[in-house]
C-alpha positions, 0 to 999 in steps of 0.5 A: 087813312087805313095801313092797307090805303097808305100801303096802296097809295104809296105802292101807286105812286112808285109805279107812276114814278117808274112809268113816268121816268123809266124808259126801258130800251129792252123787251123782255121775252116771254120764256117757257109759257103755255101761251103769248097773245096781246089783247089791246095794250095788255098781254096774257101770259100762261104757265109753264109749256112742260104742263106742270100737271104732268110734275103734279102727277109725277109727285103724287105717283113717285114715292121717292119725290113725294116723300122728299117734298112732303118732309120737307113742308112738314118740317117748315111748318112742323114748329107752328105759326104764331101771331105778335102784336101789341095788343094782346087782345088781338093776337087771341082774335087773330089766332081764333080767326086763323084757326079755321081761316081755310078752305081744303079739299072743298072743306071750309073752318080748317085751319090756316096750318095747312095753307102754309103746308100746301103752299110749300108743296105747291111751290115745290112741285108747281113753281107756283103757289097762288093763295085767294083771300076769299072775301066774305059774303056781307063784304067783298072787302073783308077777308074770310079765309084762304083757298089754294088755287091751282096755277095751271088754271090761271092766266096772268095780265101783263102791261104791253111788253113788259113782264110787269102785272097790271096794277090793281089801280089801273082800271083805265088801261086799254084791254084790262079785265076789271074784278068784282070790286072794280079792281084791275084784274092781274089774274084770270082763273079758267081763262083761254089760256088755262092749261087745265079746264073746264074752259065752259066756265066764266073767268074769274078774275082777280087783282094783285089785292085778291091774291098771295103769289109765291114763285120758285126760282123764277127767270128775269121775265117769269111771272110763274116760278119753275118746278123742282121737279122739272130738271128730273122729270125725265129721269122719274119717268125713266126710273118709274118705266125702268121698274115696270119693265123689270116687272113684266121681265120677272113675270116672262122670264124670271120663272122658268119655262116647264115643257111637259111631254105627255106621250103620243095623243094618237092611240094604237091598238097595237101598242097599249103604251100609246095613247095614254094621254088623250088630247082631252086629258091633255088639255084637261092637266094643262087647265088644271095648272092654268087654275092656279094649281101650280106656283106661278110658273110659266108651262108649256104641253106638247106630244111626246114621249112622258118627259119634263125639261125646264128652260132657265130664267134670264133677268138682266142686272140694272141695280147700277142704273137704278142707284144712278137714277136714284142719286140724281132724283135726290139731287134735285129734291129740297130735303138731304139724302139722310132725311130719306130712306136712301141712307145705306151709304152715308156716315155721319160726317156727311150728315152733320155737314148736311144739317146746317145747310138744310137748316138754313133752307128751311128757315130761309122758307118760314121767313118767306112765308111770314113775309107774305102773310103778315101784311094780310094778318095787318089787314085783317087787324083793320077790318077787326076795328083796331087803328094803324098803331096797332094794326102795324105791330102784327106779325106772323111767326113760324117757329118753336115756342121758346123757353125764358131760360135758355139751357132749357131750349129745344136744341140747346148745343152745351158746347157753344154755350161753354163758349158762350159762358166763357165770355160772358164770365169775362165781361161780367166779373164779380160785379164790382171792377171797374172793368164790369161790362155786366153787373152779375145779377142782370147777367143772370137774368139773361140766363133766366137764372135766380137772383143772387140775394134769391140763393142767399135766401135759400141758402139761409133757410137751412135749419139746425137742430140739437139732436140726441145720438140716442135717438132711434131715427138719428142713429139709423140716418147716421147709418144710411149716410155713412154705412156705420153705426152711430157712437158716441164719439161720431155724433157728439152729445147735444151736436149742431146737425144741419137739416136740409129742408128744402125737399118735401120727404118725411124723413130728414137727412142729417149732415153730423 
């Protein structure tokens, strides 16, 4: 029997153990979904009322959210995914296969990287990520690849008043929709329910086998997790509108208002001062500025005697509530204020106790995906011809490749390894005392450092020679060295001089 059968069975057994035993008192209500509706004893559950396109659509609108979003998915999967196993061979298969294991913006053979990248954000900003194993065309059981699917479009299977998804074996239930493979269907894309269209379409349905879910801080009865963006949509929209609105005050009245009186248009043969600016030429000179002659200013002509006045501009302060709106955007965000372009303000005690709690974060994320993808990765094993053995071994990895020595390491921190050492100084002693917990040698196979018989060795392969101060190349080494000339009473004759030979220069430095 197969991992992923084993897996299936015992997975089937654990859920016919709970329904055969477990009789729960309580109903478990449906939240904030788009919709509610039973279809024979199995209910249909949608996403989020808020339509979590409207927080799509304020991510991809708002600079400040995106970039808070995107730096912190960049930053999850900045170190790369890797793949262990115990067969060598496998991991070189599996890592081939991931790297055009996707499908992006209708683009097939990209890489699996960024799947995990859309993941993040789709967590973040949806609630949800929902990834299909797109299945091959020779066999619906053998994954091709990945495609993110966008939750606004699918509709979930529940069992009768339970926030439980129907199975993938439980083909019998009454009212279950059954996926091409003959599975249970836990998932419709396009279905009535869909926030998003088209709704001409046929459903697509899909098991718990043909899908990888991952929510964001979901309820006790969510099936759908919760945007990020969803506690400050409302203040985005206030701050995006507030901005607008200081927009169109610069352009009405931020300029001030010019008010050209051009004398009487009405002429008087009597008077030759009146008439000078005929209507015409009037309307003329004001279509000349209207032309973009002028600044962008706003003017007014009227009749009068050749004067001009101005009216002063007025644009009211709100620097003190955009800052607020800012804070409590930021607030929200999964990235610390310092990460983002808000940073006037904050010293370095702040950022330094900020840094290791967004570490842990987002550590805590690479961990949640290679939890969700590994099991796929093991399957995919399988359907490569390699046993449960091996298969079994495999695991996804998100992180910096690490160096065998670690004082090499990116982030090596010299004080907590002073620590370190100091301990490790303690327990390993010269090799020798009783009290020893770690032989010298093997403690510095831990540090990735040489062998001591390797530095003895070394050490002995220092030359000497016999050299003559009358030597022209002696006398001027001595020279360099010691910022003297050489004499007969500073290099002896026939003196033993010790070569380090351990570099590769022509020119030998002479130790007298």
């Amino acid at each position: 029997m197969s991992l992923s059968d084993r897996i299936r069975n015992r997975t089937k057994q654990a859920r016919e153990a709970f329904l055969s035993t477990a009789d729960p008192q309580t109903k478990q209500n449906t939240g904030d979904y788009g919709h509610f509706s039973t279809s024979g004893e199995v209910n249909k559950v949608g996403p989020d009322q808020g339509d979590i396109e409207s927080y799509w659509k304020q991510y991809r609108s708002n600079p400040l959210v995106r970039r808070g979003i995107n730096i912190y998915a960049d930053d999850v999967v900045s170190p790369g995914y890797r793949v262990t196993a115990d067969s060598d061979e496998l991991v070189a298969k599996l890592e081939e296969w991931l790297s055009t294991a996707a499908i992006v913006g209708g683009e097939s053979n990209r890489d699996f990287a960024e799947i995990l990248e859309g993941s993040v954000i789709h967590e973040e900003v949806r609630g949800t990520t929902i990834v299909e194993k797109v299945p091959t065309k020779e066999s619906p059981e053998e994954t091709w690849g990945f495609r993110l699917v966008n939750p606004s479009t699918v509709e979930a299977y529940t069992y009768d008043s339970q926030a439980v998804l129907v199975h993938p074996d439980d083909a019998d239930v009454s009212g279950v929709k059954l996926t091409q493979t003959g599975e249970a269907a836990a998932y419709g894309q396009w279905g009535d329910g869909a926030l998003a269209g088209p709704f001409n379409k046929d459903t697509v349905y899909l098991s718990q086998n043909d899908v990888i879910k991952m929510v964001n801080d979901p309820d006790t009865a969510d099936i759908f997790g919760n945007s990020t963006i969803e506690p400050i949509s409302k203040e985005i929209a206030e701050l995006d509108r507030m901005i607008s609105d200081v927009g169109e005050a610069v352009h009405s009245k931020g300029y001030p208002l010019w008010v050209f009186s051009l004398g009487e248009p009405n002429g008087d043969a009597q008077n030759p001062r009146a008439g000078i600016w005929p209507e015409e030429e009037m309307k003329k000179y004001r279509n000349e500025h209207k032309e973009g002659n002028w600044e962008a200013n706003q003017k007014d002509f009227v009749p009068g005697d050749v004067d001009v006045s101005t009216i002063s501009s007025d644009v009211p302060e709100i620097e003190e509530l955009l800052d607020w709106l800012v804070e409590e955007i930021i607030a929200a965000l999964p990235v610390p204020k310092y990460k983002l372009a808000h940073t006037d303000n904050i010293n370095r005690d702040v950022t330094s106790e900020q840094t290791p709690q967004y570490e842990r974060r987002v550590e805590a994320k690479r961990h949640k995906l290679q939890n969700i993808f590994t099991p796929v990765l093991r399957e995919k094993a399988e359907q490569l011809g390699y046993n449960d053995e091996v298969a079994s071994s495999v695991e996804l990895t998100i992180e910096e490749p690490r160096e065998k020595n670690p004082l090499r390491r990116e982030g090596f921190d010299a004080d907590e390894f002073a620590t370190f050492a100091q301990g490790l100084e303690a327990a390993s002693g010269d090799g020798e005392s009783p009290r020893d917990i770690v032989p010298a040698n093997e403690m510095r196979g831990l540090l990735g450092l040489p062998d001591l018989g390797e530095v003895e060795a070394s050490e002995e392969s220092t030359l000497e020679y016999d050299l003559d101060e009358s030597d022209a190349n002696v006398q001027a080494e001595f020279e360099d060295l010691y910022g003297e000339p050489a004499t007969p009473d500073s290099v002896g004759d026939g003196a033993d001089v010790e070569l380090d030979t351990s570099t590769d220069d022509d020119s030998e430095t002479a130790e007298a």
